[in-house]
N, C-alpha and C positions, 0 to 999 in steps of 0.2 A: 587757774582758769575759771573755779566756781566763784570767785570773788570776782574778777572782772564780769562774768555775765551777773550778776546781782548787783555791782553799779552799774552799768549799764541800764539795767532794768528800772532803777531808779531813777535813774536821770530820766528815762524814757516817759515815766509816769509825773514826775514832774513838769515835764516840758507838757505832755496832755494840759493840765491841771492851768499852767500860764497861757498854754494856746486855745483856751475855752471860747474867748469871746475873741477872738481872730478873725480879720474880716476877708473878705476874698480880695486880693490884689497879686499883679505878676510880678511886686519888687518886693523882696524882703529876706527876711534872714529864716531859715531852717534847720534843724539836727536829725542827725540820721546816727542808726546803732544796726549794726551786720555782723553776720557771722558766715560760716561756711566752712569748704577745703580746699587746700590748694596743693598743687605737687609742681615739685621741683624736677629742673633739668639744669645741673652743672659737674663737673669734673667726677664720673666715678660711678655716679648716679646708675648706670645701666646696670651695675651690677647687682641691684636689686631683682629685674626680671629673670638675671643669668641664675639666682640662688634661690629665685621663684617665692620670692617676697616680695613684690610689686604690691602689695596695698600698704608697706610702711613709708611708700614714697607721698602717701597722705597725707597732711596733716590739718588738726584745724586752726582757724583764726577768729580773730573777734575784732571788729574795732568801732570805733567811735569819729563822726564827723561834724564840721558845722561848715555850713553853706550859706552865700549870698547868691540872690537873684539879682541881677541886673535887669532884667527884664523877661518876656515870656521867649526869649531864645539864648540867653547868655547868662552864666553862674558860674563862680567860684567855690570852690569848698577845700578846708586844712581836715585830712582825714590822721588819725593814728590809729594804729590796729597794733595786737599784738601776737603771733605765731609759734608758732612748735616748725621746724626745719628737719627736714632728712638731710645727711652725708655719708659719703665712704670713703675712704682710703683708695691709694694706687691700690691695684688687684694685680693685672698684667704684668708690673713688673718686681710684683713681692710674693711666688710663688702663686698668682691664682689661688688667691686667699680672702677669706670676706670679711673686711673690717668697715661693716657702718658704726655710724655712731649719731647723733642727735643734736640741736642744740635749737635754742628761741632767740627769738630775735624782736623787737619794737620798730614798728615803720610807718615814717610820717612823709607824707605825698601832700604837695597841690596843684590841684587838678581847676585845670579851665572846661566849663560843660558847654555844650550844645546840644538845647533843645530843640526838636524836631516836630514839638506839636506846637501849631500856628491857630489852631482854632479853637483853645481853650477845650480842649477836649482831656477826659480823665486818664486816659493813657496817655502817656509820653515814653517815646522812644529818646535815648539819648546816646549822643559821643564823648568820649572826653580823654584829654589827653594832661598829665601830670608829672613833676620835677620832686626828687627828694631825695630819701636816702635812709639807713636802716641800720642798725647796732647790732651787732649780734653778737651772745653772751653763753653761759652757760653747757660748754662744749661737755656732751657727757659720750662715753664708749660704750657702745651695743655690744662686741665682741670681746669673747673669751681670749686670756695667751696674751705674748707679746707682739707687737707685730715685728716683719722683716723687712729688709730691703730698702725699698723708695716711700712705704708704708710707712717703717720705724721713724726715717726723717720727719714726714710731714707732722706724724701725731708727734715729735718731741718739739718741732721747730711750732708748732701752733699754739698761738696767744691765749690769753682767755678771754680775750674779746674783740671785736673789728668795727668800724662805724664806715660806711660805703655809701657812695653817690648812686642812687638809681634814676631812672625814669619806667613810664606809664604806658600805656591805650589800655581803652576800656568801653565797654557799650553797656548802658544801662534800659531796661525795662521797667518803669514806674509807673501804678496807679493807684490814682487820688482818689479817695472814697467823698471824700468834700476837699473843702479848702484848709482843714487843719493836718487832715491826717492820710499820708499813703503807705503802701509795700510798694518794693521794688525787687531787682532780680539783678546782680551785679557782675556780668564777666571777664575778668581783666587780665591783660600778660605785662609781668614787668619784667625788667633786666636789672640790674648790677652790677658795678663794677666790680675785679676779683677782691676777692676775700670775704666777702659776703659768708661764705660757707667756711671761712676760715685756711683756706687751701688754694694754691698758684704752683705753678711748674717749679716742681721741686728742683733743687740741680742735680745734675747727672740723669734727669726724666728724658726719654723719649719723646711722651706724650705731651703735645703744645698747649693739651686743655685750649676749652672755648673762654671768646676773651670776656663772656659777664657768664655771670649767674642768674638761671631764669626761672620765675613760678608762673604756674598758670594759678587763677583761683576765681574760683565761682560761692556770691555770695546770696543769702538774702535776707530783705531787710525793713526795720518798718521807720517812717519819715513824716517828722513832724514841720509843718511851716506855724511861724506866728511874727 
């Protein structure tokens, strides 16, 4: 994680350095660099608050984007970010037992924006809505013992990696201190198709599990034009 935010940083100071003599227009191309938290909601997940660990459903992210203006109301942008993920195991049907475990994931979105400032004004409110999808890798076990039941399945029958279709919404809070350089305020919910978290309705489960997997995540961030 300290190595992505130190490239990042660097890109960041380089795009300064090329967006020096930048002149003010509403078409053209941008980079943005964010970070934040996000917490998730899929299969299992409550059993955090139930064990009264609700601040591991935390986690942060970092990513990177590049953006076209089409004009001072419409933009494009290919974002990748990259995350730390909370999971747990069935509870209810493995003795009321708590097996979370971890894993990160890489997720690349493109997003259509809508700008909402018409009068050239240094704030801008935004909407935006985005298509993609997300890898998720490095499945690691929080919990002590083995597990049982409908628990034991899912942790033996789980890959070591899953790549999943998601989609977007998202409202953005941006301003422009001139024409090279803003911060922004990023807060977005995405979905997932299963397995994202590495886990779907076991067989012999009860429970139907929800059909994606969802993070909320609030970022913020600083955004070069040139």
């Amino acid at each position: 994680m300290k190595k992505l935010f130190t490239t990042f940083a660097a890109l960041a100071l380089s795009v300064v350095m090329l967006s020096a003599q930048s002149s003010d227009k509403k078409e053209g191309f941008n980079l943005s660099v964010q970070g934040g938290l996000s917490i998730s909601k899929s299969e299992n997940t409550f059993v955090y608050p139930d064990f009264k660990e609700t601040g591991k459903l935390f986690k942060g992210h970092v990513g990177l984007a590049a953006g076209y203006d089409f004009s001072d109301k419409f933009g494009l942008r290919l974002s990748v970010s990259y995350s730390g993920n909370p999971g747990a195991l069935n509870s209810r049907e493995s003795g009321d037992n708590y097996y979370p475990y971890k894993f990160n994931s890489v997720n690349v979105f493109t997003d259509a924006i809508l700008n909402f400032n018409t009068q050239e004004r240094s704030f801008s409110p935004k909407l935006y809505a985005g298509v993609g999808g997300a890898h998720s890798f490095k499945f690691k076990q929080e919990f002590t013992g083995v597990p049982t039941g409908v628990a034991k399945e899912q942790w033996n029958d789980m890959k070591s990696s899953y790549t999943t279709f998601g989609f977007r919404f998202g409202f953005i809070a941006q301003y422009d201190f001139n024409e090279v350089v803003g911060v922004f305020a990023d807060l977005c919910g995405e979905a997932y198709t299963d397995k994202y978290n590495g886990l779907t309705k076991a067989k012999g489960s009860e429970d139907t599990g929800f059909p994606f997997d969802m993070r909320g995540l609030l970022s913020v961030g600083v955004i070069f034009h040139f």
